[in-house]
C-alpha positions as CSV (number, residue, x, y, z in Angstrom):
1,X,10.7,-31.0,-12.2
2,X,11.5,-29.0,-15.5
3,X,9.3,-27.7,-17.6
4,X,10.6,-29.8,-20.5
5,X,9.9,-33.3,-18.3
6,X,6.0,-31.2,-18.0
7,X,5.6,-31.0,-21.7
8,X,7.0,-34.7,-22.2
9,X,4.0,-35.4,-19.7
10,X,1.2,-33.5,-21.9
11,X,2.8,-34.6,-25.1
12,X,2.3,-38.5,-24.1
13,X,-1.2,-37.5,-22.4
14,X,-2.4,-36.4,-25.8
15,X,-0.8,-39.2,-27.9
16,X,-1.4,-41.8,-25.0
17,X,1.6,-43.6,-27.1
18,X,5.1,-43.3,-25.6
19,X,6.7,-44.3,-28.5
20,X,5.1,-41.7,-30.8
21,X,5.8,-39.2,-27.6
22,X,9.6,-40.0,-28.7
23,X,9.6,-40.1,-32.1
24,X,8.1,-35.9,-32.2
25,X,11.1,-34.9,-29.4
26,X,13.6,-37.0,-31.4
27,X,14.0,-38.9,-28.4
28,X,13.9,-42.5,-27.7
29,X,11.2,-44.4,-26.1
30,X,13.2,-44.9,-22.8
31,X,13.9,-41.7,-22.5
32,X,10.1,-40.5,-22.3
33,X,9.6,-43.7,-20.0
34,X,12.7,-42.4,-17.5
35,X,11.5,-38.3,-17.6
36,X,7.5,-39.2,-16.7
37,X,9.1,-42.1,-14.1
38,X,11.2,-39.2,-12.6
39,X,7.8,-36.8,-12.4
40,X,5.8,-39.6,-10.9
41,X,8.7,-40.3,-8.6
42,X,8.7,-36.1,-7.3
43,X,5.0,-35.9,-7.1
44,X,4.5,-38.9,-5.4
45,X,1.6,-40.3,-7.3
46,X,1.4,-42.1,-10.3
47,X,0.2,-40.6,-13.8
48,X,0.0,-43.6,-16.4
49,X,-1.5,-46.9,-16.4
50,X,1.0,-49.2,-18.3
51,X,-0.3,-52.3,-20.1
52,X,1.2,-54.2,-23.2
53,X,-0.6,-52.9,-25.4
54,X,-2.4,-49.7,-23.6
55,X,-1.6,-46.4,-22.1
56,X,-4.5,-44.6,-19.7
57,X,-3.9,-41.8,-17.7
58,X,-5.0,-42.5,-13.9
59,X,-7.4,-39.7,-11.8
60,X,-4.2,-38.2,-10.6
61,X,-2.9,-37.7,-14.0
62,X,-6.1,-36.4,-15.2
63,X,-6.0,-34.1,-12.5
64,X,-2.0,-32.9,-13.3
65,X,-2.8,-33.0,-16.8
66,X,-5.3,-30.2,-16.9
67,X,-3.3,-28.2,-14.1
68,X,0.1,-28.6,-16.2
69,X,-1.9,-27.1,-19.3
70,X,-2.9,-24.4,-17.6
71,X,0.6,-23.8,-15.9
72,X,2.3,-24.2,-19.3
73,X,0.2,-21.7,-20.9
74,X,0.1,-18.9,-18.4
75,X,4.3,-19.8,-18.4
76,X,4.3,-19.6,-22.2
77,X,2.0,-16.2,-22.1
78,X,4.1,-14.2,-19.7
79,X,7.2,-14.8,-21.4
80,X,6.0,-13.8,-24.7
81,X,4.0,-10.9,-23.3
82,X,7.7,-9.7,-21.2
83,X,9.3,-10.3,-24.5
84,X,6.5,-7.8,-25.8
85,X,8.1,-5.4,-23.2
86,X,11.2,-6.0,-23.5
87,X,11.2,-4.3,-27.1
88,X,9.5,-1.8,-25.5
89,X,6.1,-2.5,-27.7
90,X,3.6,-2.7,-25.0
91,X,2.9,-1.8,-21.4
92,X,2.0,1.1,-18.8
93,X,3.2,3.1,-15.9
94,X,0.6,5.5,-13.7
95,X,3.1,8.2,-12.0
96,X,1.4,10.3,-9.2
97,X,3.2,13.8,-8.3
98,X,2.3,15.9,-5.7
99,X,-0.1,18.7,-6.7
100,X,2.3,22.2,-7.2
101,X,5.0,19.7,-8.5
102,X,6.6,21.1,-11.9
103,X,6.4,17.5,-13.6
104,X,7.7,18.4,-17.0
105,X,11.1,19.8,-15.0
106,X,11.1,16.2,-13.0
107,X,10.5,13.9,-15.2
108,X,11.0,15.4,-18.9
109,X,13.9,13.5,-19.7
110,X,13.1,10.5,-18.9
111,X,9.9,11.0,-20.3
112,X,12.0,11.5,-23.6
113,X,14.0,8.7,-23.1
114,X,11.1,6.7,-22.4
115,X,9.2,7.6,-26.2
116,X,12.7,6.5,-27.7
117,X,13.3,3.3,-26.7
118,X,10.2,2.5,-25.0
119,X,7.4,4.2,-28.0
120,X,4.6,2.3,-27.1
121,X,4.8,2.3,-23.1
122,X,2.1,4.3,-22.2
123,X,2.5,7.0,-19.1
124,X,-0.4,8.2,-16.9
125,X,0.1,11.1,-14.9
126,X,-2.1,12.1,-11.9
127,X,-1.5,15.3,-9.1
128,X,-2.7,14.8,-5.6
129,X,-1.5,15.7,-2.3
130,X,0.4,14.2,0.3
131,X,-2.3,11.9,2.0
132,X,-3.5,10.6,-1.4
133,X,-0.6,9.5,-2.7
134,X,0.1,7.8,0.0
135,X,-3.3,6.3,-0.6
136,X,-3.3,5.4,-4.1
137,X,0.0,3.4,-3.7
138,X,-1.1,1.8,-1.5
139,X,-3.9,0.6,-3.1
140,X,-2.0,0.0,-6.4
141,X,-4.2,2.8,-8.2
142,X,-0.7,4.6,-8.9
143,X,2.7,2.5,-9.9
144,X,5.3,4.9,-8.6
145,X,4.4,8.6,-6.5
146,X,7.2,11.1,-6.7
147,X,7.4,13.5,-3.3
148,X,9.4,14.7,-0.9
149,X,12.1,12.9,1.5
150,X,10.0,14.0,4.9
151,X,7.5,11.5,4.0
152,X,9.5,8.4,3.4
153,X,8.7,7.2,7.3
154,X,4.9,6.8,6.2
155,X,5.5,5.1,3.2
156,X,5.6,1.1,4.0
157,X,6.6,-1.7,2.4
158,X,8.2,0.7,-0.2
159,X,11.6,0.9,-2.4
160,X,12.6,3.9,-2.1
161,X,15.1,5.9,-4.7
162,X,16.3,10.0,-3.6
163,X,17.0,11.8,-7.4
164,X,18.8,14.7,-5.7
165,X,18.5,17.8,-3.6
166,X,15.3,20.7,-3.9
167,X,16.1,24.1,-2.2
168,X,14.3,24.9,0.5
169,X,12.2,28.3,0.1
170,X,10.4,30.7,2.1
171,X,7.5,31.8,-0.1
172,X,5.3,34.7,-0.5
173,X,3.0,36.9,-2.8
174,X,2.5,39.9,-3.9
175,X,-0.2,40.5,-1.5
176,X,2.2,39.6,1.5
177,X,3.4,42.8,3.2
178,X,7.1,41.3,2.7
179,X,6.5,41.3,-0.9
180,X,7.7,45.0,-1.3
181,X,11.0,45.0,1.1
182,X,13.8,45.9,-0.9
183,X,16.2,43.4,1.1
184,X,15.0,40.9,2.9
185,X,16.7,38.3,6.3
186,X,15.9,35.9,8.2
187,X,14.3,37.7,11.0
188,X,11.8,39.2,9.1
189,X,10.3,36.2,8.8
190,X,9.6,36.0,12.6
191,X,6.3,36.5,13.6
192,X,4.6,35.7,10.2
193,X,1.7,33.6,9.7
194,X,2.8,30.2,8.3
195,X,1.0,27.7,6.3
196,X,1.3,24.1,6.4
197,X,-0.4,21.2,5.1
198,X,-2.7,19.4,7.9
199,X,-1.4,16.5,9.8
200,X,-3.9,14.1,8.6
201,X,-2.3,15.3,4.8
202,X,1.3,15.3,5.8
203,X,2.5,14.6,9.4
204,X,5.3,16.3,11.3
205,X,5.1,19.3,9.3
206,X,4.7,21.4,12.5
207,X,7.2,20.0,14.3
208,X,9.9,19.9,11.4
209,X,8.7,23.7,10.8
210,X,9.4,25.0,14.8
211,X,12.6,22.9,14.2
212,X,13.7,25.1,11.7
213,X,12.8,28.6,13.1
214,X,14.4,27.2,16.5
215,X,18.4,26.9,14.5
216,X,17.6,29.8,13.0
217,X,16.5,32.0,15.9
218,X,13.3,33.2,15.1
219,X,9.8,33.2,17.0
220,X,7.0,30.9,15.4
221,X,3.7,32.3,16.8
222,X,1.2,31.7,13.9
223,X,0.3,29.0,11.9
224,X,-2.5,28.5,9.0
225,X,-3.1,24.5,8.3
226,X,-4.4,23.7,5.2
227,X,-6.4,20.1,3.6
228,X,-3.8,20.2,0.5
229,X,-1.1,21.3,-1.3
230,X,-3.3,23.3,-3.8
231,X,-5.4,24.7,-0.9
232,X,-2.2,26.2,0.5
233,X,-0.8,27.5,-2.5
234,X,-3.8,29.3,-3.2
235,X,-3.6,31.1,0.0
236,X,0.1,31.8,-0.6
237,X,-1.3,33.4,-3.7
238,X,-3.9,35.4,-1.5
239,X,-1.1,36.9,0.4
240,X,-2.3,35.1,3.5
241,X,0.8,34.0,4.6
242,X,4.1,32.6,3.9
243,X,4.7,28.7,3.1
244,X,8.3,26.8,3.4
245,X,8.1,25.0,0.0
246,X,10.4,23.5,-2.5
247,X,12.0,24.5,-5.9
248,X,9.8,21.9,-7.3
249,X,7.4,24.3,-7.8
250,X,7.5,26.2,-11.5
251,X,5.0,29.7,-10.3
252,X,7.3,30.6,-7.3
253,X,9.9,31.9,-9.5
254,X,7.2,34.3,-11.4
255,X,7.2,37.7,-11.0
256,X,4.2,37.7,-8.3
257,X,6.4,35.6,-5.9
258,X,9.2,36.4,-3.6
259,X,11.4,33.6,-2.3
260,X,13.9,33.3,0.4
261,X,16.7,30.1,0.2
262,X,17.4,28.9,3.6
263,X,20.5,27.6,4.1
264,X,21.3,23.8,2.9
265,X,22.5,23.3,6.9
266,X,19.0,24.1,7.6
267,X,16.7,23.1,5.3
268,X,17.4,20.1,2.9
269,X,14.9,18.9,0.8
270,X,15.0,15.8,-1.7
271,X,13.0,14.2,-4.6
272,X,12.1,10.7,-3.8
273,X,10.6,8.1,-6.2
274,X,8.6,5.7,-4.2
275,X,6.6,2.1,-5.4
276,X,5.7,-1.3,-3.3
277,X,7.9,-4.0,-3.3
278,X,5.2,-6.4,-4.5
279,X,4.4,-4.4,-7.1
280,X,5.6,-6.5,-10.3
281,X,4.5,-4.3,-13.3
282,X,7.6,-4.4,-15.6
283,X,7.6,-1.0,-16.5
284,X,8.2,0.5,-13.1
285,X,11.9,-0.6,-13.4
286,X,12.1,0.5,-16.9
287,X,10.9,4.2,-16.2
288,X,13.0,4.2,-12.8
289,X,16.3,3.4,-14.9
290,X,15.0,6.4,-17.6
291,X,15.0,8.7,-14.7
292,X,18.4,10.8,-14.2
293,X,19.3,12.0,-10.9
294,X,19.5,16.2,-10.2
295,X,20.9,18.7,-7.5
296,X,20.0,22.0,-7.7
């Protein structure tokens, strides 16, 4: 079946005249008699009664004929609605970053090379933490969720794509005790509260932390868990303790945070893009390609 033996079909349907069915495809009469033969031949059931003088359609080709319509013009709709977005003059793509992420350092330029070639794509932006992103792409509220590497095992039935290394920090405030040590190593961080996002939020954050502390050599005695991202870094702020984060985040580098960089051997972090495999809105590949990979 093609779809130009379908329209041959609807075309003599409506003119119930082969002949006339020719004549507007520049065909000949035997032609249109072989393509709807070939249809009724695939489907197995028969479309047109043929008499001398008359052409009827049968139940069955009453039946195909409304169902081809419909087919035909959903066909002929998507193609000139993905020829809308091919030129770039229509569509939308909902990003979801994790709460503390700096999203104009991520995403800026393809966000710029998005409102060049792509104007009239529009771009939704939500923060939330771990567990809800997870969430919302799951249940196709958000397109693609941008986050970090750890959490690709809980993301399923996803493509995946890395866009490059984050350093991995030790962070503190000005109202940490740490904050005013002229020069700082690794052991002083041993002993010190740390915080961490909740399992339900994030899993394996504990685990992955006392994996750390064990290669570097330090003791791990005290842990804060937190609901959130946000919830943490407010009590980073509060000087409650000290959280292993990523450079991601723009108000670590401010002058009321400290950071220390583990080693890359140690602590690797990476930006991952992340969106379902059945999700078929044709902009996700169009911002994915505007995105340009980074190491820091």
């Amino acid at each position: 079946m093609t779809l130009e033996q379908v329209k041959i079909f609807l075309a003599a349907a409506k003119n119930m005249n082969f002949t006339k069915t020719a004549e507007e495809n520049y065909t000949t009469q035997p032609t249109i008699s072989r393509q709807i033969g070939w249809l009724e031949e695939e489907w197995g059931i028969q479309l047109f009664v043929r008499r001398k003088k008359e052409l009827r359609l049968t139940p069955e080709g009453a039946v195909m004929l409304e169902k081809c319509s419909r087919m035909v013009e959903l066909l002929e709709r998507g193609l000139q609605e993905a020829k809308e977005v091919a030129k770039g003059t229509t569509g939308s793509v909902r990003l979801g970053f994790l709460e503390i992420m700096d999203v104009e350092k991520l995403i800026m330029t393809a966000i710029d090379k998005m409102n060049c070639y792509y104007p009239n794509i529009k771009i939704e932006i939500e923060k939330r933490s771990f567990g809800e992103l997870r969430k919302r792409l799951d249940s196709g509220d958000l397109d693609i969720i941008f986050t970090l590497n750890f959490e690709e095992k809980y993301l399923t039935d996803a493509v995946i794509e890395d866009y490059g290394q984050l350093k991995a920090l030790f962070i503190f405030s000005d109202r940490h005790p740490l904050f005013s040590k002229e020069k700082l190593n690794v052991n002083d961080f041993s002993n010190v509260c740390f915080l961490l996002p909740a399992s339900y939020d994030s899993p394996g954050r504990e685990e992955e932390l006392k994996n750390i502390f064990t290669r570097l050599g330090l003791e791990c005695n005290e842990i804060m868990f937190l609901p959130n991202m946000e919830s943490l870094f407010l009590n980073v702020r509060a000087g409650k303790g000290v959280a292993l984060l990523d450079s991601s985040v723009r108000e670590i580098f401010g002058k009321n945070f400290r950071h220390f960089e583990l080693p890359r051997d140690i602590g690797t972090l990476s930006l991952i893009a992340a969106w379902k495999k059945e999700n078929l809105n044709p902009t996700i590949p169009i911002f994915v390609n505007s995105m340009v990979p980074f190491n820091e």
